[in-house]
KOLBASE-788736 format. One line per field, with one value per residue (C-alpha): residue number from 1; residue in three letters; x, y, z. Coordinates in steps of 0.25 Angstrom, whole numbers, plus 5000, padded with zeros to 4 digits. Layout:
! KOLBASE-788736
num = c(NUM_...)
residuo = c(ala_...)
X = c(X_...)
Y = c(Y_...)
Z = c(Z_...)
This chain:
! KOLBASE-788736
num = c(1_2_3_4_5_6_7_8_9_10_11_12_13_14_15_16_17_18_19_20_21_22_23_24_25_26_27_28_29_30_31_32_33_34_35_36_37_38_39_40_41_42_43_44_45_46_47_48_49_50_51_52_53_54_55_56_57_58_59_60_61_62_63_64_65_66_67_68_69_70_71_72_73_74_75_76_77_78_79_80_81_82_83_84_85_86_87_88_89_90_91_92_93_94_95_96_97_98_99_100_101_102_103_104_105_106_107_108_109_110_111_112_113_114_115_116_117_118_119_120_121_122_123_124_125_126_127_128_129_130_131_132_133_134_135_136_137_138_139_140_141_142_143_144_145_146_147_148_149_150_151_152_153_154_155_156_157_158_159_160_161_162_163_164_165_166_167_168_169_170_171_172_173_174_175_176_177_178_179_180_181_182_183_184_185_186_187_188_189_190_191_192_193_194_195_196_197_198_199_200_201_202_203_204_205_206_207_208_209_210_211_212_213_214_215_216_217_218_219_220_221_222_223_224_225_226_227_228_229_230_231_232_233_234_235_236_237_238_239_240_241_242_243_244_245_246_247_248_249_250_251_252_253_254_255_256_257_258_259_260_261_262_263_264_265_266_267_268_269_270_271_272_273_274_275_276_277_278_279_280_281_282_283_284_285_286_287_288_289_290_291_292_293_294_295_296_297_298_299_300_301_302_303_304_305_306_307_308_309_310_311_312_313_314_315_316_317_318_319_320_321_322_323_324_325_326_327_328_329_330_331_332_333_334_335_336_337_338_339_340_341_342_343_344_345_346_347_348_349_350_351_352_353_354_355_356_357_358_359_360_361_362_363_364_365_366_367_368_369_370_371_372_373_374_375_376_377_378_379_380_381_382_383_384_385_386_387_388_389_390_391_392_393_394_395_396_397_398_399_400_401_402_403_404_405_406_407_408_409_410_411_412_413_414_415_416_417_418_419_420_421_422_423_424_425_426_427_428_429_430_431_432_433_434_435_436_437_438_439_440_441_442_443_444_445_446_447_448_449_450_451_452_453_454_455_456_457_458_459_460_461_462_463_464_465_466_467_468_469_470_471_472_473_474_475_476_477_478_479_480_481_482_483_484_485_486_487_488_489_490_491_492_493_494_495_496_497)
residuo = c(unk_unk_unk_unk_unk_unk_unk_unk_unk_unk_unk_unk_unk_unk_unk_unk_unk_unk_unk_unk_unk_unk_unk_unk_unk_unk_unk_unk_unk_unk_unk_unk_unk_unk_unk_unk_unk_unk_unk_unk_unk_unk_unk_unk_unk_unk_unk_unk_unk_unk_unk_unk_unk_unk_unk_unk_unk_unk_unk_unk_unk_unk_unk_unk_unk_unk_unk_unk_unk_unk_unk_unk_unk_unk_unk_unk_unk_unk_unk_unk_unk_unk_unk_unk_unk_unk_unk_unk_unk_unk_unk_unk_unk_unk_unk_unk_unk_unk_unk_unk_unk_unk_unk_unk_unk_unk_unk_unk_unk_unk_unk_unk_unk_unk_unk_unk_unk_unk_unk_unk_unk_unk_unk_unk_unk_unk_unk_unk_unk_unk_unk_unk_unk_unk_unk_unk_unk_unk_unk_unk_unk_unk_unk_unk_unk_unk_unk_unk_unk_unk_unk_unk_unk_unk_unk_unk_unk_unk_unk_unk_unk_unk_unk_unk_unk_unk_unk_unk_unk_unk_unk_unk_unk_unk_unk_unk_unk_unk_unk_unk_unk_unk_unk_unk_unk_unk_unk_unk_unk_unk_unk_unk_unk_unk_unk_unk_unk_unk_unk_unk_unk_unk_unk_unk_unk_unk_unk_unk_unk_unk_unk_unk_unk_unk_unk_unk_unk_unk_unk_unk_unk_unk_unk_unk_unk_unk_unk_unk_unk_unk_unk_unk_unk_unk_unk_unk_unk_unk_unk_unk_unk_unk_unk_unk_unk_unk_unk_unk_unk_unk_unk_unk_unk_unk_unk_unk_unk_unk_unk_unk_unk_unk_unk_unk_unk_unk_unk_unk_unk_unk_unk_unk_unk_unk_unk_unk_unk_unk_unk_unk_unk_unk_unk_unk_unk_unk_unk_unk_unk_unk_unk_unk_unk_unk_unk_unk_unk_unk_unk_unk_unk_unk_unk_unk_unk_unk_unk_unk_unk_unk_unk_unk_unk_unk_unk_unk_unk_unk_unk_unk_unk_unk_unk_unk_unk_unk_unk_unk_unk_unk_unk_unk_unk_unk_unk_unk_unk_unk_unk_unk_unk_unk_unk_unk_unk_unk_unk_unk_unk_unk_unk_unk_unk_unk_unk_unk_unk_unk_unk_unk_unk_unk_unk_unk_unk_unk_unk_unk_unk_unk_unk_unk_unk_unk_unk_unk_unk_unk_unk_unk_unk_unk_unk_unk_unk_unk_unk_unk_unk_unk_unk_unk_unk_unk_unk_unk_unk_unk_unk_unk_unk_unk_unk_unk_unk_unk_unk_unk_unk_unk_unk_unk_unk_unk_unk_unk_unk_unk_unk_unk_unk_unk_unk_unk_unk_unk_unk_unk_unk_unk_unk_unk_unk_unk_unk_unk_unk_unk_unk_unk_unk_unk_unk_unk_unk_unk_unk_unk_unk_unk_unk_unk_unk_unk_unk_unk_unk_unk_unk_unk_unk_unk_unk_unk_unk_unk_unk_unk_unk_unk_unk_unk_unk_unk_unk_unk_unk_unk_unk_unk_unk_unk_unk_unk_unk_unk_unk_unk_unk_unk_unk_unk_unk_unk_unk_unk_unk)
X = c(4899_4888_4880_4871_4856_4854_4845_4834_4833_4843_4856_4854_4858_4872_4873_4882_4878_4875_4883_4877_4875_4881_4892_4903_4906_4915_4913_4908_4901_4894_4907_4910_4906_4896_4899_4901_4913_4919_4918_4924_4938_4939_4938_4945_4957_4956_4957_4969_4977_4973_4977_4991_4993_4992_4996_5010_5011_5011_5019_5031_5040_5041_5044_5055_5061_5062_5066_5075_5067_5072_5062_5060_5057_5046_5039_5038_5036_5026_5021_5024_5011_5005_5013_5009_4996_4992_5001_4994_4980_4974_4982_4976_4960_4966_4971_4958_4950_4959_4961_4950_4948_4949_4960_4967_4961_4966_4980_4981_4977_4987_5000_4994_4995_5008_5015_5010_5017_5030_5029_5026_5040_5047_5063_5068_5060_5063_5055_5043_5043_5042_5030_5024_5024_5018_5007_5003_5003_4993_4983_4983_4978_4969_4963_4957_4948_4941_4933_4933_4927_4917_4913_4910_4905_4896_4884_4874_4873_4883_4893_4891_4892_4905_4911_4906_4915_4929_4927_4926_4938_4946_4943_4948_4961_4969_4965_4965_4979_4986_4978_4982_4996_4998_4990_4999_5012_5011_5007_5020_5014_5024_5035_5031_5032_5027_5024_5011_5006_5008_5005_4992_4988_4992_4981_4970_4975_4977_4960_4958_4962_4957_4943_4945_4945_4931_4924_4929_4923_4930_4930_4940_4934_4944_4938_4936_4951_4955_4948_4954_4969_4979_4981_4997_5003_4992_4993_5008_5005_4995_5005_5016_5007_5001_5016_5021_5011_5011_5025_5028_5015_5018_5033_5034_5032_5042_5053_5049_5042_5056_5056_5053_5039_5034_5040_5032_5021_5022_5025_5013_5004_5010_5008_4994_4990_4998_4990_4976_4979_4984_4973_4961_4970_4970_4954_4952_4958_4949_4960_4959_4964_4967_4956_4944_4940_4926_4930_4934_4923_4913_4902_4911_4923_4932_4927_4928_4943_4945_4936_4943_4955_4953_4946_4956_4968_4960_4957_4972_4979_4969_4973_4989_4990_4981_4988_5002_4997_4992_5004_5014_5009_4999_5009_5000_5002_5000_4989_4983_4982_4976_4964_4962_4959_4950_4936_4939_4942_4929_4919_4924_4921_4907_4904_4908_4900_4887_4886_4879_4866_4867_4856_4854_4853_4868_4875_4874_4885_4893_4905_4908_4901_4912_4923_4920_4918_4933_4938_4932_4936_4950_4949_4942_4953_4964_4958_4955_4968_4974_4982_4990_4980_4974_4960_4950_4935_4935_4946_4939_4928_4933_4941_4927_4923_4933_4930_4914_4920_4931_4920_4910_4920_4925_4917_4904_4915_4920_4904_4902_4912_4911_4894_4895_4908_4906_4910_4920_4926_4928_4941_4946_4937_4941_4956_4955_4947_4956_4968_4963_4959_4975_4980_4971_4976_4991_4988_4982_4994_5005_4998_4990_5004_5012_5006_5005_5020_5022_5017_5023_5037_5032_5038_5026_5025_5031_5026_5028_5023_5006_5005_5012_5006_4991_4994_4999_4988_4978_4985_4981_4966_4963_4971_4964_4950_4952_4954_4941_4936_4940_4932_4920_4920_4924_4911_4901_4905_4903_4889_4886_4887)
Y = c(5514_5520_5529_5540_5545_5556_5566_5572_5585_5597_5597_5603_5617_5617_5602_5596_5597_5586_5588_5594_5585_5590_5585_5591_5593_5586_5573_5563_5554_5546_5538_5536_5522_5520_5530_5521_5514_5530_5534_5519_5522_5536_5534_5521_5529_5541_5529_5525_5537_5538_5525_5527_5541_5532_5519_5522_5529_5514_5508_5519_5513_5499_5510_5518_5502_5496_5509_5513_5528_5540_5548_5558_5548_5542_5552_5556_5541_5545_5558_5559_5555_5565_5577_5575_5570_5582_5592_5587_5585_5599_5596_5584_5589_5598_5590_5580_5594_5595_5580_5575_5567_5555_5555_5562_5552_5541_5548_5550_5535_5528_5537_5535_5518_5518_5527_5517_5506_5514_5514_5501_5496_5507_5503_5516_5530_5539_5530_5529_5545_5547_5537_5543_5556_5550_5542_5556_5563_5552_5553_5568_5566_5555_5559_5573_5567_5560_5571_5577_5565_5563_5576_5575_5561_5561_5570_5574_5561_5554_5564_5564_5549_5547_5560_5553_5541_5549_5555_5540_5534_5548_5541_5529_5531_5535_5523_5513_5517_5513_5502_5498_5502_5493_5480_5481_5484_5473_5464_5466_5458_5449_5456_5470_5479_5493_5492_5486_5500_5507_5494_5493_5506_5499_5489_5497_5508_5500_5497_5511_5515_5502_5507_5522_5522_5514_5523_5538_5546_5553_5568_5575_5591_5595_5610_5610_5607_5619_5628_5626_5622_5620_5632_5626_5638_5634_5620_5624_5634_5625_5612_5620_5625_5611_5605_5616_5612_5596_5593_5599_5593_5579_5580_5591_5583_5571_5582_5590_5601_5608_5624_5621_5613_5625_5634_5625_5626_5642_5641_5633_5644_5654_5645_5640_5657_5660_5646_5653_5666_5662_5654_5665_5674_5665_5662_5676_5679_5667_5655_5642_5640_5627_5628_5637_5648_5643_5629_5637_5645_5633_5632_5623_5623_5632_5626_5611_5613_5616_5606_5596_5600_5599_5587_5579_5586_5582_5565_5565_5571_5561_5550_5553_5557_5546_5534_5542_5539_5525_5520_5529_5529_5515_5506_5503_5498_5506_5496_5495_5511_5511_5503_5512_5521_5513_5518_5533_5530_5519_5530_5542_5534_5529_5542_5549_5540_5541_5555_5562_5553_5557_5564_5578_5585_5579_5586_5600_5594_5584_5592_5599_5588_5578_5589_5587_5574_5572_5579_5573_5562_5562_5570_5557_5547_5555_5555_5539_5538_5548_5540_5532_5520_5514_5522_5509_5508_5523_5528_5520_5528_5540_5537_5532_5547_5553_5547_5552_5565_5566_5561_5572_5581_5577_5571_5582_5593_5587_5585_5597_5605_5597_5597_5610_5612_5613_5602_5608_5612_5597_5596_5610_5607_5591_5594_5605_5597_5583_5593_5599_5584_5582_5593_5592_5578_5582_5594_5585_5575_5585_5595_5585_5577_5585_5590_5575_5572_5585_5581_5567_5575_5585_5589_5584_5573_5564_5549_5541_5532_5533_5544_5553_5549_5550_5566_5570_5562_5569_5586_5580_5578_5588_5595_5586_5591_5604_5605_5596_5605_5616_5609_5608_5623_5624_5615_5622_5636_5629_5623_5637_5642)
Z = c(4858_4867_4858_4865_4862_4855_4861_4854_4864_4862_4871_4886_4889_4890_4887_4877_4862_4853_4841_4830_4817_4805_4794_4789_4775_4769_4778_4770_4782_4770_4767_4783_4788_4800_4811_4820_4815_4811_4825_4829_4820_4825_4840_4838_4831_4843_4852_4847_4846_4861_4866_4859_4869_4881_4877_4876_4892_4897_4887_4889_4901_4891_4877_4887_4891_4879_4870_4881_4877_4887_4895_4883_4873_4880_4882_4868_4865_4874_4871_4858_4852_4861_4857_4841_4844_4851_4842_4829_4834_4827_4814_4814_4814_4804_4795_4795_4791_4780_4775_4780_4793_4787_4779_4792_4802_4794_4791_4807_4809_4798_4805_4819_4816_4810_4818_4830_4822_4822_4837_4839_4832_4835_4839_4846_4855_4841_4833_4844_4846_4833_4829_4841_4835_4823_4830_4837_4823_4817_4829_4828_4813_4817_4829_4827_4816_4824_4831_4818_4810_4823_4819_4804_4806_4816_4819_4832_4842_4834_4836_4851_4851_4844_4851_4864_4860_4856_4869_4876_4868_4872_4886_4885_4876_4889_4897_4887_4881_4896_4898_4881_4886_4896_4890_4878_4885_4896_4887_4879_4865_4856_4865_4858_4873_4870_4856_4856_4863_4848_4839_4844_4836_4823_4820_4825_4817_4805_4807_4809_4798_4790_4797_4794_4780_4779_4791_4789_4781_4770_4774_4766_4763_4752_4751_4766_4766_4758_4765_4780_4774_4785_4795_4797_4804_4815_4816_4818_4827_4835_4835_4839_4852_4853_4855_4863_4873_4871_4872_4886_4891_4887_4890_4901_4913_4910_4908_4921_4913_4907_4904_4888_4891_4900_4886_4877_4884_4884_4869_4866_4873_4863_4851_4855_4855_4842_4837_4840_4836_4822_4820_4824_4813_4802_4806_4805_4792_4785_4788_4792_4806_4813_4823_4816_4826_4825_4831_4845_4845_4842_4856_4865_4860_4868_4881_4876_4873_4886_4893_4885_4888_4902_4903_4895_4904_4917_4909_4906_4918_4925_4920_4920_4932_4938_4930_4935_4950_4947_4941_4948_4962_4961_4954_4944_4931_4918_4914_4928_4928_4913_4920_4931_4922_4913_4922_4917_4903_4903_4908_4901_4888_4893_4896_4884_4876_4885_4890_4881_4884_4898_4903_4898_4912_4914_4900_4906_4917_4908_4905_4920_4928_4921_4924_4938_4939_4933_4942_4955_4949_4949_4961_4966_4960_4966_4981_4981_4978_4985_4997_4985_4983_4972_4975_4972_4967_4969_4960_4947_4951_4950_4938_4932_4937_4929_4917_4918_4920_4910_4899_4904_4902_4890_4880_4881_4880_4868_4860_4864_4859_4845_4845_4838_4831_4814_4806_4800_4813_4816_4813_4821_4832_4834_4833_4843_4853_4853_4855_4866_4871_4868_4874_4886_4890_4888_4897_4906_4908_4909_4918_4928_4925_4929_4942_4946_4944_4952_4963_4963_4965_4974_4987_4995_4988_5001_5000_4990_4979_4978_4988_4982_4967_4972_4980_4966_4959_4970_4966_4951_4954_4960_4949_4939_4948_4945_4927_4930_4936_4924_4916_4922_4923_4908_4905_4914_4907_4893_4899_4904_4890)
């Protein structure tokens, strides 16, 4: 892991902060092993969880063959993971302030591997939606303690470092789960087809979770966990919003966005402004909301949740829409497409970890310079492939483009926001800030998604085969161009502040 210097002078005007050091109580960091091998089983376990969202796209024709599963199956084969993921996330940080991260973290790990062996040898679709399910119910426990154990575990230049490397393994899960995908599906081992693409999880996992009871500290606040309790009637409230806008994102386009996903997506509206309004009553009476007021109202906060959201909408659209031209209109196959995308993953990670040792006269511009350079990027990407060919040197390049700007406009966003944020608040403020990061890349596939698919079927859309794929991919970038740009306004107003 590349480490960064720690710099004696105070941060820039309107640079990004180094997190403060500080300890919470009730973390017993005594007990943890070295950080280093902490922070190795934490982002080794988000990594996981991150491959398993992609890994399955590629292996889906070979599941809908060999399971004889109907269009809506496979799409909750598919999504599935994703809807309870995303629904669960908040509960999940929650919960790990109330039982302890560990004890959660671990929780989430042990039902995350065994739910992966129950689709591995899963005989029928019902049985494989279902452990889906499952597996996206023990990454929602699991992962939302790894900010929040980053957080109690590491302090000043440490804590930079290790959020520089969650950011660089939130890079490369997308690319390295197609590529994973389609090693593991082409080779076809001991005659096992798909089901390699989920048993892979399950000795990993079973080290993790060997691993994670020697290195994770024991941090289990009993008095602390009497005083917040369990605010239920707004984790069901805000899972009941979270839902009503998941599932018609992840299942709208496939069934030609019916009336009930455009009624759901209403409904969530509704739901997420009862959720607030609840929740500032019961903080105002002396309760213990979901989200503490304080959290959202923290330096940074409200502007990161909306930077992230857009740059991980503009980082997923991007790379759906692209890997839909490449294999729909190029021919390419789904391993071939997962390597195309390998530069973008590569450098987002190299940057996240090795920003914040760049000079200091560059950190005012990180966050909206890395806006625009994204978005010229795929702008870029689109035009040297705009008559339908392959696009050459110059296409890596601006794929390795996208990847400086999408870390730029990431992983300083995300420090940030957490440099100042109360240790007690970890919890609140990590399970809001990876489900914004969910929710963000959902948005990003259905909406850049959809528009692309739209113009495929457009009545202008005259010639056939790549032609027609690289004029719908070239609306998407400059659509992709524009949130880009979004965010580098919402980064300057922040700077300006």
């Amino acid at each position: 892991m590349t480490s960064t210097p720690a710099v004696a002078q105070g941060p820039a005007p309107g640079s990004v902060p180094s997190p403060a050091p500080s300890k919470a109580g009730g973390t017993d960091n005594r007990r943890a092993a070295g950080p280093g091998r902490l922070l190795a089983a934490l982002l080794a376990a988000q990594f996981m969880a991150l491959l398993d969202a992609f890994i399955v796209n590629v292996a889906a024709p070979t599941i809908r063959t060999e399971l004889h599963a109907s269009g809506a199956d496979l799409q909750l084969i598919v999504a599935g993971y994703t809807v309870s993921y995303a629904v669960l996330l908040i509960t999940g940080a929650r919960l790990g302030d109330l039982l302890g991260h560990r004890r959660v973290f671990l929780g989430g790990l042990a039902l995350f591997t065994a739910a992966s062996l129950a689709c591995g040898l899963a005989g029928d679709t019902v049985q494989l939606i279902a452990f889906r399910l499952l597996q996206g119910v023990g990454a929602a426990l699991m992962i939302p303690q790894v900010l929040s154990l980053v957080q109690r575990n590491f302090a000043g230049e440490a804590r930079a470092r290790a959020l520089s490397a969650y950011s660089a393994v939130l890079a490369t899960g997308a690319a390295a789960g197609q590529v994973a995908g389609g090693v593991l599906v082409s080779a076809d081992l001991f005659g096992t087809s798909w089901r390699p693409v989920f048993l892979v999880n399950v000795p990993i996992g079973a080290v993790l979770l060997v691993v994670g009871l020697r290195v994770l500290p024991r941090d289990f606040d009993e008095e602390r966990a009497r005083a917040r309790g369990l605010d239920l009637p707004g984790l069901l409230l805000l899972a009941a919003a979270v839902s009503l806008l998941t599932v018609p994102l992840v299942l709208g386009q496939e069934q030609g966005w019916p009336v009930w996903a455009w009624l759901s997506l209403a409904a969530s509206a509704v739901f997420f402004a009862v959720f607030v309004r609840y929740e500032a009553r019961l903080a105002a009476r002396g309760g213990a909301p979901l989200i503490a007021p304080r959290v959202l109202r923290n330096p940074g906060i409200a502007g990161a949740v909306v930077r992230i959201a857009l740059v991980m909408a503009v980082n997923s659209g991007f790379m759906f829409v692209f890997s839909l031209h490449i294999q729909g209109g190029l021919g390419y196959s789904a391993l071939r497409a997962g390597l195309t995308f390998a530069p973008t993953a590569v450098v987002f990670g190299i940057v996240g970890l090795t920003w914040r040792s760049w000079p200091r006269a560059l950190q005012r511009a990180l966050i909206p310079g890395g806006f625009v350079l994204a978005g010229i990027s795929a702008v870029g990407v689109a035009w040297v492939m705009r008559y339908g060919e392959p696009g050459g040197p110059a296409m890596y390049l601006a794929f390795a483009g996208f990847g400086v700007g999408g870390s730029l406009g990431f992983s300083p966003t995300l420090t940030g926001a957490l440099a100042t944020v109360r240790q007690e608040d970890a919890a609140d403020a990590s399970g809001l800030l990876v489900t914004v990061t969910q929710l963000g890349q959902l948005i990003g596939v259905a909406a850049f998604g959809a528009l692309f698919l739209a113009r495929l079927d457009a009545p202008g859309a005259h010639a056939p085969g790549a032609h027609v794929s690289a004029d719908a991919l070239w609306v998407c970038a400059l659509a992709l161009g524009a949130a880009a740009i979004l965010g580098a306004l919402a980064g300057s107003v922040r700077k300006g502040r």
